[in-house]
C-alpha positions as CSV (number, residue, x, y, z in Angstrom):
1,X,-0.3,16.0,24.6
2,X,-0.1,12.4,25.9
3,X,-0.1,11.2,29.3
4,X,3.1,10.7,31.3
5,X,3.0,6.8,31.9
6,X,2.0,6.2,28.5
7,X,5.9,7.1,28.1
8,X,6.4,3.8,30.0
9,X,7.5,0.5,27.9
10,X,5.3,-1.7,29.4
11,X,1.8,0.4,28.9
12,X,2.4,0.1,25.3
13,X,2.2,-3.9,25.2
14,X,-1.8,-4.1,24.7
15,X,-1.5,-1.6,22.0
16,X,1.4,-3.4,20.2
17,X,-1.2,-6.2,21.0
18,X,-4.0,-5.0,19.1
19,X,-1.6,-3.8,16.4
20,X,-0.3,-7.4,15.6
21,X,-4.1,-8.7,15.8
22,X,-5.6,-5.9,13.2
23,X,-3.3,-7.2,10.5
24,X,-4.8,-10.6,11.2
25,X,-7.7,-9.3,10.2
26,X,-6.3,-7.6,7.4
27,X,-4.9,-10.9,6.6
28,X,-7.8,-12.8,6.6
29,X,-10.0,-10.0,4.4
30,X,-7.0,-10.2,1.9
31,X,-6.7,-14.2,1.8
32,X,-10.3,-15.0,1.7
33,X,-11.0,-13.3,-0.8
34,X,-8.6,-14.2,-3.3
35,X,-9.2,-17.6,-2.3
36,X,-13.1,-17.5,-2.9
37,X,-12.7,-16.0,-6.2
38,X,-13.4,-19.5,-7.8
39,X,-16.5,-20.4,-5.1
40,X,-18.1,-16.7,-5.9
41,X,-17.4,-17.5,-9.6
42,X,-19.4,-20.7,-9.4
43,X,-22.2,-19.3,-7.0
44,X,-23.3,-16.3,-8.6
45,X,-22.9,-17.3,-11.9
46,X,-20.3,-14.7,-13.0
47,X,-17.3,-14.5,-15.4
48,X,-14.0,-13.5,-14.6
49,X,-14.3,-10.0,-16.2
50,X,-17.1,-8.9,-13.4
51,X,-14.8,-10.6,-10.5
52,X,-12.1,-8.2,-11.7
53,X,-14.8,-5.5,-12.1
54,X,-15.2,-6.4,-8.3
55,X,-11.7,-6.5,-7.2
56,X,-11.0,-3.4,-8.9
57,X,-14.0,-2.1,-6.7
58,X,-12.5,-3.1,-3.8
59,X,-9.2,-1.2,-4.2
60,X,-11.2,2.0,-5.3
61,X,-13.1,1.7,-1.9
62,X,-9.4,0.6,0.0
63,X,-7.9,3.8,-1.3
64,X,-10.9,6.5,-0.9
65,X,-11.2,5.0,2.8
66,X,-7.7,5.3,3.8
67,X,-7.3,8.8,2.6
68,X,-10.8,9.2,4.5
69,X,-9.4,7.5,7.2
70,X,-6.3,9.5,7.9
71,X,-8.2,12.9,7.6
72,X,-10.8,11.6,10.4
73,X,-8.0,10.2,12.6
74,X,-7.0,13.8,13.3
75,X,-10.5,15.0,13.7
76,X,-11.5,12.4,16.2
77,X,-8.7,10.2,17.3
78,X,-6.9,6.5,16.7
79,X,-9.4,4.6,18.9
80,X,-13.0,6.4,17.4
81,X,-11.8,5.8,13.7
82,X,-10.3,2.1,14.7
83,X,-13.7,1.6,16.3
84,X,-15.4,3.3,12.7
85,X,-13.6,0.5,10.8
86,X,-15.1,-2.3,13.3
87,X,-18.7,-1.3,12.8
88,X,-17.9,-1.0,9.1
89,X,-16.4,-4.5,9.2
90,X,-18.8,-5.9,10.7
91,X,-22.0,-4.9,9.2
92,X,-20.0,-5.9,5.9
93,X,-19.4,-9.7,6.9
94,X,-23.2,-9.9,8.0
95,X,-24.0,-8.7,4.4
96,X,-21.4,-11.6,2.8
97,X,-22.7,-14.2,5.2
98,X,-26.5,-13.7,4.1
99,X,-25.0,-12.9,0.3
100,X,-27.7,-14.4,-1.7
101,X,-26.8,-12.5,-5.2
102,X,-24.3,-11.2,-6.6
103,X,-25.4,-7.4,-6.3
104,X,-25.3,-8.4,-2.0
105,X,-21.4,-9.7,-2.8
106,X,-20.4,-6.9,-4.4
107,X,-22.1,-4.7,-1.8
108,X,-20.1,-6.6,1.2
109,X,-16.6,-6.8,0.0
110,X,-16.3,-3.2,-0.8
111,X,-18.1,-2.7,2.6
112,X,-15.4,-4.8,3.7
113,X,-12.9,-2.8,2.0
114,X,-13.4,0.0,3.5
115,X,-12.9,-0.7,7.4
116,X,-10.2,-2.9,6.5
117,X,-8.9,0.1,5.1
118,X,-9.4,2.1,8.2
119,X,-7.4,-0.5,10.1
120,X,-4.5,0.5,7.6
121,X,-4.8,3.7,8.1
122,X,-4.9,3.2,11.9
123,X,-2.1,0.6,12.7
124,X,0.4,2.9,10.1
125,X,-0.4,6.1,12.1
126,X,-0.9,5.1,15.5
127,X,2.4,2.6,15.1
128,X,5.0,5.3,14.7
129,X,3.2,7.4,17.1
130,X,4.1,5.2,19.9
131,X,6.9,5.5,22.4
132,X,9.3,2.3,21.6
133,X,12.7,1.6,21.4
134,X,12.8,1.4,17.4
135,X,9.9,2.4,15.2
136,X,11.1,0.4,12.3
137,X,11.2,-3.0,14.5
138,X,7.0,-2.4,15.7
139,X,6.1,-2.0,12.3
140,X,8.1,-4.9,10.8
141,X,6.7,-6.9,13.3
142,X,3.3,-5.9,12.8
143,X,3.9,-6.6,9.1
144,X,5.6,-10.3,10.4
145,X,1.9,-10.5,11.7
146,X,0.4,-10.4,8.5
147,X,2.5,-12.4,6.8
148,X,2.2,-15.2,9.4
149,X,-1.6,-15.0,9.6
150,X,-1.7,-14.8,5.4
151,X,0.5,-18.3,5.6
152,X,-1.3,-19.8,8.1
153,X,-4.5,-18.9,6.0
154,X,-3.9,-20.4,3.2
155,X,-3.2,-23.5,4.3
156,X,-6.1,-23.6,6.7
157,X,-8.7,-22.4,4.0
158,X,-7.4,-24.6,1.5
159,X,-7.9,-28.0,3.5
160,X,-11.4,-27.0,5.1
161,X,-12.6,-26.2,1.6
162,X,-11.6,-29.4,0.5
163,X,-13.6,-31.0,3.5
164,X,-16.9,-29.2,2.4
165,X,-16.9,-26.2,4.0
166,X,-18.8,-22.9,2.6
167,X,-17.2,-19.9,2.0
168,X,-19.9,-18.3,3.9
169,X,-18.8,-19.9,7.6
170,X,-15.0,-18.6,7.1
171,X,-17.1,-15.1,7.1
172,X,-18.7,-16.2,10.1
173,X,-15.6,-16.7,12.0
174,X,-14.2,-13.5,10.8
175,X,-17.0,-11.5,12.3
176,X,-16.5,-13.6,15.3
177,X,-13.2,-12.3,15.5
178,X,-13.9,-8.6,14.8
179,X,-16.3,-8.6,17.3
180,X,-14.2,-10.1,19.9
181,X,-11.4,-7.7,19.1
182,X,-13.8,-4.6,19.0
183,X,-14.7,-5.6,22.3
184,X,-11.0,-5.6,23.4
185,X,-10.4,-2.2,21.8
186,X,-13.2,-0.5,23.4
187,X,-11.7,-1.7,27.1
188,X,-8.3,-0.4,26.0
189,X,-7.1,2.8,27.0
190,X,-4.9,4.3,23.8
191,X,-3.4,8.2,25.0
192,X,-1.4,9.0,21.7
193,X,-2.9,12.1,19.9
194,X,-2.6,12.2,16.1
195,X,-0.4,15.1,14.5
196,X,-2.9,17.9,13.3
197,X,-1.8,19.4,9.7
198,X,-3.3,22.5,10.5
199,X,-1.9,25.6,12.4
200,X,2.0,26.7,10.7
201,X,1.7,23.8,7.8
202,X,-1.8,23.6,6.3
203,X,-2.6,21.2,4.1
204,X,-2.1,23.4,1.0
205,X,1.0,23.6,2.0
206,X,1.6,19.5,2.0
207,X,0.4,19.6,-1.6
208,X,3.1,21.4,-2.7
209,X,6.1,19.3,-1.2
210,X,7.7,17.5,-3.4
211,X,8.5,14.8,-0.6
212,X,5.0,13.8,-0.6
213,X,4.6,13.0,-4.3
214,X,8.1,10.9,-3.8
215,X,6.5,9.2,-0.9
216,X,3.6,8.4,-3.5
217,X,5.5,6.9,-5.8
218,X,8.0,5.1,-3.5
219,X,4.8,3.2,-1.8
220,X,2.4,3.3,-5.0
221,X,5.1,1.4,-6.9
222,X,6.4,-1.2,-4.1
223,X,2.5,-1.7,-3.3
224,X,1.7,-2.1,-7.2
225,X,5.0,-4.9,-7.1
226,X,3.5,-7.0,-4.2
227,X,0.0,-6.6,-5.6
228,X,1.3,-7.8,-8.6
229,X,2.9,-10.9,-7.8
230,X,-0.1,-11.9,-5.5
231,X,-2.1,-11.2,-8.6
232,X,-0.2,-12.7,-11.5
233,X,2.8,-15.2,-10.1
234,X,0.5,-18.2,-10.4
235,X,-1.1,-17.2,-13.3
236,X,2.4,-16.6,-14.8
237,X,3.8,-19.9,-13.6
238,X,1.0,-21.6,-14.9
239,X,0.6,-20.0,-18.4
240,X,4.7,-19.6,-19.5
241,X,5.6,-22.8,-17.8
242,X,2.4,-24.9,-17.2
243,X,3.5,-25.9,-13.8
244,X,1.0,-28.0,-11.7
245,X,-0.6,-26.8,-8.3
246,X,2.3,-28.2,-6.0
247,X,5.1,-26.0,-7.8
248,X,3.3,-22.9,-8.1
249,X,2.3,-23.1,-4.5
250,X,5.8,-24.3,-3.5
251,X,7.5,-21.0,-5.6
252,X,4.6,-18.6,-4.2
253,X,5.3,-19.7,-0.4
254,X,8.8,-19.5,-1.1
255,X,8.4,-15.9,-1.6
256,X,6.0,-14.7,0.6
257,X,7.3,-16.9,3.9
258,X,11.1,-15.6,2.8
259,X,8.9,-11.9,2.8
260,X,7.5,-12.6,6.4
261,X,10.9,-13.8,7.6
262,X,12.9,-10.6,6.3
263,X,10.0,-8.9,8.6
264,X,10.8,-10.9,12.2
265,X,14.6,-9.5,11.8
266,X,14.3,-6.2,9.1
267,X,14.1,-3.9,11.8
268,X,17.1,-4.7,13.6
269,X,18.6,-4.3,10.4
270,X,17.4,-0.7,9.6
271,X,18.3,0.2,13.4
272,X,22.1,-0.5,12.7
273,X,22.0,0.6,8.6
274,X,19.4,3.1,8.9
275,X,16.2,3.1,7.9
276,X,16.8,4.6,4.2
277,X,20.1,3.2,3.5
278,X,19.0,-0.1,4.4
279,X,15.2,0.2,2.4
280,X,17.6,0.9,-0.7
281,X,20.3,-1.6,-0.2
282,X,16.8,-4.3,-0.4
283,X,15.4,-2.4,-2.7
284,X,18.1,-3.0,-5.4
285,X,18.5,-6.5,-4.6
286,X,15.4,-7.5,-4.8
287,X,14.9,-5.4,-8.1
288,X,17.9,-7.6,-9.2
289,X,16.7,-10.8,-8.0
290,X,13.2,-10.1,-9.4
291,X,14.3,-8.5,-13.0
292,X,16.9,-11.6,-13.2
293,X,14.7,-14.2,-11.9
294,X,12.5,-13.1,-14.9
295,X,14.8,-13.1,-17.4
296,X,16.4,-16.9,-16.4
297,X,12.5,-18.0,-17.2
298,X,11.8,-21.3,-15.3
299,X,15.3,-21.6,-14.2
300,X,14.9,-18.2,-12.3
301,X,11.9,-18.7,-10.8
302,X,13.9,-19.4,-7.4
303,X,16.0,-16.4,-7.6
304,X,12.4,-14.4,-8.2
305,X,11.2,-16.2,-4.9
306,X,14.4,-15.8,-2.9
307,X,13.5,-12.0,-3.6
308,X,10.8,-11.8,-1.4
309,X,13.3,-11.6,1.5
310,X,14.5,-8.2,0.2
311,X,10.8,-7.1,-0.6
312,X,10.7,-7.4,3.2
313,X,11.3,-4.5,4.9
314,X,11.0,-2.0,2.4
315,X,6.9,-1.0,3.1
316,X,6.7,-1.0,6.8
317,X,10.1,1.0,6.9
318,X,9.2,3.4,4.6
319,X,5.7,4.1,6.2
320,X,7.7,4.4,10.1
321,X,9.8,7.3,8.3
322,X,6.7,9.5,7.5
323,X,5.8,10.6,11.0
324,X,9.2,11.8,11.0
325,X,9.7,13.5,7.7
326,X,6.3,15.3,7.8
327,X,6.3,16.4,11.1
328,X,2.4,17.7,11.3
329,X,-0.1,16.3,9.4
330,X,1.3,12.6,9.5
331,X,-2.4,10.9,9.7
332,X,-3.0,13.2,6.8
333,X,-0.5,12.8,5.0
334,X,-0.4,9.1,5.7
335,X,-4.2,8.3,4.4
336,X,-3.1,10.4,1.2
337,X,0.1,8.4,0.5
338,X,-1.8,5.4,1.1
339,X,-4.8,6.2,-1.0
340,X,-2.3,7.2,-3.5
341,X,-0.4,4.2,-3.5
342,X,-3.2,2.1,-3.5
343,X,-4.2,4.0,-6.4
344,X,-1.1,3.1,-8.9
345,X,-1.3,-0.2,-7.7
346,X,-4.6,-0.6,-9.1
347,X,-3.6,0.3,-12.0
348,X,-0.9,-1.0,-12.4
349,X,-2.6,-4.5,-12.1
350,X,-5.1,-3.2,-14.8
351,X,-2.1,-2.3,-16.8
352,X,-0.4,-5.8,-16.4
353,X,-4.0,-7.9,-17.1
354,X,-4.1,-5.9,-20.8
355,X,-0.4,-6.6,-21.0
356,X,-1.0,-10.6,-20.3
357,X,-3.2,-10.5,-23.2
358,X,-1.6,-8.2,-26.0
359,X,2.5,-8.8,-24.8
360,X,2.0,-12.2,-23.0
361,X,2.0,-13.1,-19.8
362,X,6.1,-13.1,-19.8
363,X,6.4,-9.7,-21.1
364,X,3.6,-8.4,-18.9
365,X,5.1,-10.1,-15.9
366,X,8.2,-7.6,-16.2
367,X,6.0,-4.9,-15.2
368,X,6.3,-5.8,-11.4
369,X,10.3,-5.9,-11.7
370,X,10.1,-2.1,-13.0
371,X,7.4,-0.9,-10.7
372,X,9.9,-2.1,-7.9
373,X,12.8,-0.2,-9.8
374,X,10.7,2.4,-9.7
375,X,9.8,2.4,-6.1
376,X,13.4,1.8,-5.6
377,X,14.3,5.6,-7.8
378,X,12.0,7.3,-5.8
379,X,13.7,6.6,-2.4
380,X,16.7,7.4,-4.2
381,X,14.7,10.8,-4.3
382,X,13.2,10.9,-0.9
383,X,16.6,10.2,0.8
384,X,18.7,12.9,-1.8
385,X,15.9,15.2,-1.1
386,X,16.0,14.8,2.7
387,X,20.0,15.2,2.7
388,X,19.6,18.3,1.2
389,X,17.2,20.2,3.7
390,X,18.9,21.6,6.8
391,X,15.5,21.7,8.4
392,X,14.6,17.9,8.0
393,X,16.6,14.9,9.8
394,X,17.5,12.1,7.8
395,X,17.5,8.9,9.4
């Protein structure tokens, strides 16, 4: 199935490599984009209800390509479909670079979209496929990756746009990178062969366990949290408590640098708690911190960012218990629950921008707190559910 010295510690470290610099890349497609929304806004001309028609567009094309992703992983392999999502990617930020309308823009981010989404797919299959000491820590660490490079971003972007440079040349150096790392991938030698769901479990039969539709909901609603507060915080900072551009960046930091923290060590931690006892012990303090942060209004808004500690680990912990919980059919079963998930989150966010208009944008900011509650249920589910199969190990 896989070659003997790919059992050996060290022939893993170029993989892990490539691992930690696809989320880079996953970082910078996410951060630019946001970021830009204000440039492409001025640009093309265009309103902020067709920029949400566009970012609703580009989760649509996330979710189809991960589920499209995972199915083609077991037909072909980690490295072809990695290599897929590179061609993809880069044909995408040629088409944003020479964007001269906004029909080419919309073209090019959901182009974009899609082999960003075939990374996903990729790093959360091929990750817990690999032989290492402790799945959790790899994929909290690839996660750490993102939320350094995301960080980094945003402060990098947001002082070269203030010095005069387009939109268009951060594209540039994005397809610099891709092609540099494509480059690296197609010298890199990766033996792990996906899980096929065919044979004794076909994928009918994945339909019809219940695990999977927990697994749904347990990533569709923590996704659907995190998508939320990267959506909404600002805009809810600004609106309920009209604070200037210094506090709401300093609060939304806060949360997301407290998030990629919880990564560096999160792993460690769900080594020595285990991996679902120790995504539910975060998973009820953050709903805690989060539902109570809300509640205090302006005086809670530390306790809300504080929570992105315990948001930490919850996501890449999760997705490193799948390969063990569906034992054939993981890239499968991965691209659906991803697709899925990605799915609710969207909308969700659609749910929350009507909310912010008929409830207010306090009311409507409550929805991330119970999507998280709800995320936090469903493990609740997946780990009762688990406990009770004789057939299964629970971690």
């Amino acid at each position: 199935m896989m070659q003997t010295d790919s059992l050996k510690p060290h022939k893993n470290w170029p993989i892990v490599l490539l691992l930690l610099l696809l989320y880079i890349i996953v970082a910078m497609s996410d951060n630019f984009k946001g970021i830009f929304v204000p440039l492409f806004k001025a640009d093309f001309g265009v309103n902020n209800t067709q920029i949400g028609y566009v970012l609703t567009a580009c989760l649509f094309m996330y979710a189809l390509f991960q589920y499209i992703g995972g199915i083609l992983i077991e037909k072909f392999g980690y490295k072809n479909i990695l290599a897929l999502g590179f061609i993809i990617a880069m044909a995408s930020l040629g088409v944003l670079i020479a964007s001269n309308s906004f029909v080419m823009l919309v073209i090019g981010l959901s182009l974009l979209n899609s082999g960003i989404a075939m990374f996903n797919v990729g790093v959360n299959t091929l990750g817990p496929a690999m032989t290492v000491a402790s799945t959790a820590v790899l994929m909290n660490m690839v996660n750490f990756s993102y939320g350094t490079g995301n960080t980094a971003l945003q402060q990098v972007t947001g002082t070269l746009l203030k010095h005069g440079i387009r939109w268009q040349s951060f594209y540039l150096v994005m397809l610099l990178c891709c092609a540099a790392l494509f480059i690296y991938l197609l010298l890199l030698k990766i033996p792990y062969v996906p899980q096929a769901s065919g044979g004794s479990y076909p994928k009918s039969a994945l339909l019809r366990n219940k695990l999977l539709y927990a697994y749904i909901a347990a990533i569709g609603f923590y996704v659907a949290a995190e998508y939320g507060i990267g959506n909404w915080f600002v805009n809810y900072m600004s609106e309920q408590f009209a604070l200037d551009a210094e506090r709401r960046a300093l609060y939304m930091t806060l949360f997301f640098g407290l998030m990629t923290l919880g990564r560096l060590f999160g792993g460690y931690i769900a080594d020595k708690l285990g991996y679902f006892r120790s995504i539910l012990l975060y998973g009820i303090i953050a709903s805690i911190l989060c539902a109570g942060g809300i509640a205090l209004g302006q005086s809670g808004l530390m306790l809300f960012a504080i929570s992105g500690f315990f948001f930490s680990i919850i996501y890449p912990t999760l997705m490193s218990t799948i390969r063990t919980v569906f034992r054939e059919g993981a890239s499968y079963v991965t691209g659906l629950i991803l697709m899925c998930g990605t799915l609710i989150a969207m909308a969700v966010n659609l749910l929350i921008g009507m909310a912010n208009d008929r409830l207010g944008v306090y009311y409507a900011f409550y929805i991330v707190a119970v999507c998280l509650i709800l995320s936090t249920l469903a493990v609740m589910l997946i780990r009762r559910m688990l406990a009770a199969s004789a057939s299964t190990p629970q971690q």
